[in-house]
Residue, then its C-alpha position, 0 to 999 in steps of 0.5 A: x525665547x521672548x515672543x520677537x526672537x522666534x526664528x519666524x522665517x525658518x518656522x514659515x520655510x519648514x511649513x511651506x515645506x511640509x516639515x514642520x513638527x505641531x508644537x513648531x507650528x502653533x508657535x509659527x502662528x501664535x507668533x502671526x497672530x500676536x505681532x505685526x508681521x508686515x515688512x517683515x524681510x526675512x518672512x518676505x523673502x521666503x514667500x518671495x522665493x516660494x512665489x517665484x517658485x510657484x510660477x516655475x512648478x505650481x503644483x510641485x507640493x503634495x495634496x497633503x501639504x497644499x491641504x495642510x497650508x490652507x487650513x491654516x492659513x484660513x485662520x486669518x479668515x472668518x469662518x463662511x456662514x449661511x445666511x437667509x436670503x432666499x435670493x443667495x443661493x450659497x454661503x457668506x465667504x469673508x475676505x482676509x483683514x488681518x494685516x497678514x493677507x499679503x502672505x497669505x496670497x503669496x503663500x497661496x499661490x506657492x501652494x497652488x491651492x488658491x481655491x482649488x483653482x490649479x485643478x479646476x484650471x488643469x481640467x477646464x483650461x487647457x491653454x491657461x494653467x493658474x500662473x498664465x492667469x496671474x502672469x496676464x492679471x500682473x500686467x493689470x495694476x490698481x487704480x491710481x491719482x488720475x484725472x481730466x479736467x475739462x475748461x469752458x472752452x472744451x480744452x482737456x487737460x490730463x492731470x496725471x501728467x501736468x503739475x504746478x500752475x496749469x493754468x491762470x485766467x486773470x487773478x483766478x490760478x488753478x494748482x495741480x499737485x500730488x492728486x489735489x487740483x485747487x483754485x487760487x484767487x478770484x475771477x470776475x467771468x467764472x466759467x464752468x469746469x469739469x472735472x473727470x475720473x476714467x475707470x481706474x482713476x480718483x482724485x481730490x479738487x478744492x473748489x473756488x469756495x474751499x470746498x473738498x471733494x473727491x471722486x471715486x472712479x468713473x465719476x464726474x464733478x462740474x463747477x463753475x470758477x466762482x459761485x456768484x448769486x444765492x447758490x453754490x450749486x455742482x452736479x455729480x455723476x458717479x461717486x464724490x464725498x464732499x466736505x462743504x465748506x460753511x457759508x452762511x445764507x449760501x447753500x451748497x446744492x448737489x445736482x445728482x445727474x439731474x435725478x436728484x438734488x441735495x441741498x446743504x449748510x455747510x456738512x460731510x456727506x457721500x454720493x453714490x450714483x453710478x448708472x449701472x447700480x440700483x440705487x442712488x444713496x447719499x449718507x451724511x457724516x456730519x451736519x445736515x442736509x436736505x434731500x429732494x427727490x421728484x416730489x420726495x423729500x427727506x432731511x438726513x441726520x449725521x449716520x443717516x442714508x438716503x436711497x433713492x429708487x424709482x419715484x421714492x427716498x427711503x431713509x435708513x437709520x445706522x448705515x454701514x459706514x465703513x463700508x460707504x467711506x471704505x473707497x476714501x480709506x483706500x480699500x474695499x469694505x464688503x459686508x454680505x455683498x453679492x459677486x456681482x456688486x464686488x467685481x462692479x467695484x473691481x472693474x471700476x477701479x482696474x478699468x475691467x469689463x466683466x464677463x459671466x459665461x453662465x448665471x451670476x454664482x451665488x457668493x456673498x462676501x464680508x471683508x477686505x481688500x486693499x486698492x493697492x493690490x494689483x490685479x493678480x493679487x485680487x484675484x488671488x483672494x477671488x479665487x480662494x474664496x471660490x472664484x472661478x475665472x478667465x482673462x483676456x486683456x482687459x476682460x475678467x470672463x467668471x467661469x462656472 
């Protein structure tokens, strides 16, 4: 039988079921691990069946079998390290990359093993059982295209609910389509304008000059309607990644919430500078450019990054791109992060407000998740990798 004819979706019903025999296992997950399973309907059926199961009966399956599934679905996973640092108190946990990690959430959930989390909850919580959680976590969607923009006379226009022409100021018209705001034309009194993104939002603006941005959430870009004088200058809070288009004798100048500036030609560069982290960081792609901090300052090369602390611009050589540009790539890219760093970006994009009932627990993260999941699913992945927690509308309450 060839390597595509196997009889997938009976092999997964039989494992599911405990029923399975050990060659027809090793042939189930061969088969998962040599070929693209997503959007595969016949295995999404039967996970859909076991999650609907699940929530019915969570903790129907034996403690053998929930064991049983766990251990090999933790092949998707690298296996956890320890690492050095004496400020972590535990062991790396990595997230799920393979393109598989969508069934292994459901079939976590059929299994009630989602890192323990059926018996901690049944001991701990005696009002929310696992399903009541991922039943108030479903409710919660991912972030989508969102945003404000804000003119020079206050007025704000929601994005997300107004297409097409949005508004016109003698020759200079601004289009809104599909998460892109654009300028079209030219105006003889530029005006500023703001663009913002609330928790839970991202969006895209070609400016005046053709320049593209794009916001990450909870961030903020202002820009005047037309550049005139020497200078194209902008100033940014939060996260944007630029893409600046070339003029020659007409920097591009970056106001980084008055902390900071960066001038540039004409480059690819990312802006980091949320209030509630440490650090300002810039890293640069592509081109030049040139970074001014207090009486600091500091020239990056493309694969260079910029953190800006304090009074000082300490540059770092070979930065982790991926994990920089993960949030444009539509996912989160965690490498040896702490739990704290992974749910900030969590709250920022499912507008949640993060709770610890005691200190902070010393898990550090490598890998994936997509920003397409909703809530529930995150917080699946969470709690399998050890995650204790509790929901209350829109707060996530971590629980020793």
């Amino acid at each position: 039988m060839g390597p595509n004819k196997i009889p997938a979706a009976a092999l997964l019903q039989k494992y599911l079921d405990g029923t399975i025999s050990e060659p027809e296992s090793e042939v189930l997950f061969a088969f998962i691990r040599e070929n693209s399973v997503e959007g595969d309907t016949s295995l999404e059926e039967v996970l859909q069946k076991a999650y609907q199961q699940a929530f019915a009966a969570p903790a129907e399956l034996s403690i053998e079998a929930r064991k049983r599934i766990l251990d090999k679905l933790m092949i998707t996973t690298s296996a956890p390290e320890t690492i050095s640092d004496p400020e972590v108190s535990r062991t790396v946990v990595h997230t799920l990359r393979h393109r598989w990690w969508r069934y292994v959430a459901a079939a976590v959930i059929a299994a009630g093993i989602a890192g323990g989390a059926i018996t901690w909850f049944n001991q701990h919580r005696e009002k929310d059982s696992l399903a009541t959680l991922m039943e108030k976590a479903e409710k919660i969607g991912p972030g989508t295209e969102r945003a404000i923009l804000k003119l020079g006379n206050g007025q704000r226009l929601p994005l997300d609910s107004a297409n097409g022409n949005i508004m016109q100021s003698g020759n200079l018209i601004v289009n809104n389509y599909g998460g892109k705001l654009d300028y079209e034309g030219k105006t003889d009194v530029p005006e500023y304008h703001t663009l913002i993104t609330p928790r839970g939002g991202q969006y895209k603006v070609q400016l005046p000059d053709g320049t593209d941005v794009w916001l990450n959430a909870e961030s903020a870009i202002v820009y005047p309607t037309a550049f005139t004088g020497d200078q194209r200058k902008v100033k940014v809070t939060g996260e944007a990644y630029f893409e600046v288009a070339r003029q020659a004798g007409k920097p591009f100048v970056v106001d980084v919430d008055g902390k900071a500036v960066v001038e540039v030609l004409g480059t690819h560069f990312n802006i980091s500078a949320y209030a509630d982290e440490k650090q300002i960081q810039t890293t640069l792609l592509e081109g030049s450019v040139r970074i001014l901090h207090h009486r600091e300052m500091a020239v990056l090369r493309p694969g260079q990054q910029a953190q800006l602390a304090n009074l000082e611009i300490n540059v770092i050589n070979n930065p982790d791109l991926e994990t920089v540009m993960a949030w444009r790539n539509g996912v989160f890219h965690f490498n040896n992060a702490r739990l704290d760093e992974v749910l900030r970006q969590l709250a920022r994009w499912y507008d949640l407000d993060i709770v610890y009932e005691k200190e902070i627990p010393g898990i550090v993260f490598k890998g994936d998740l997509k920003k397409d999941l909703n809530l529930s699913q995150a917080l699946i992945i969470l709690s399998q990798l050890g995650v204790h927690f509790n929901i209350e509308g829109k707060k996530l309450i971590v629980v020793p």
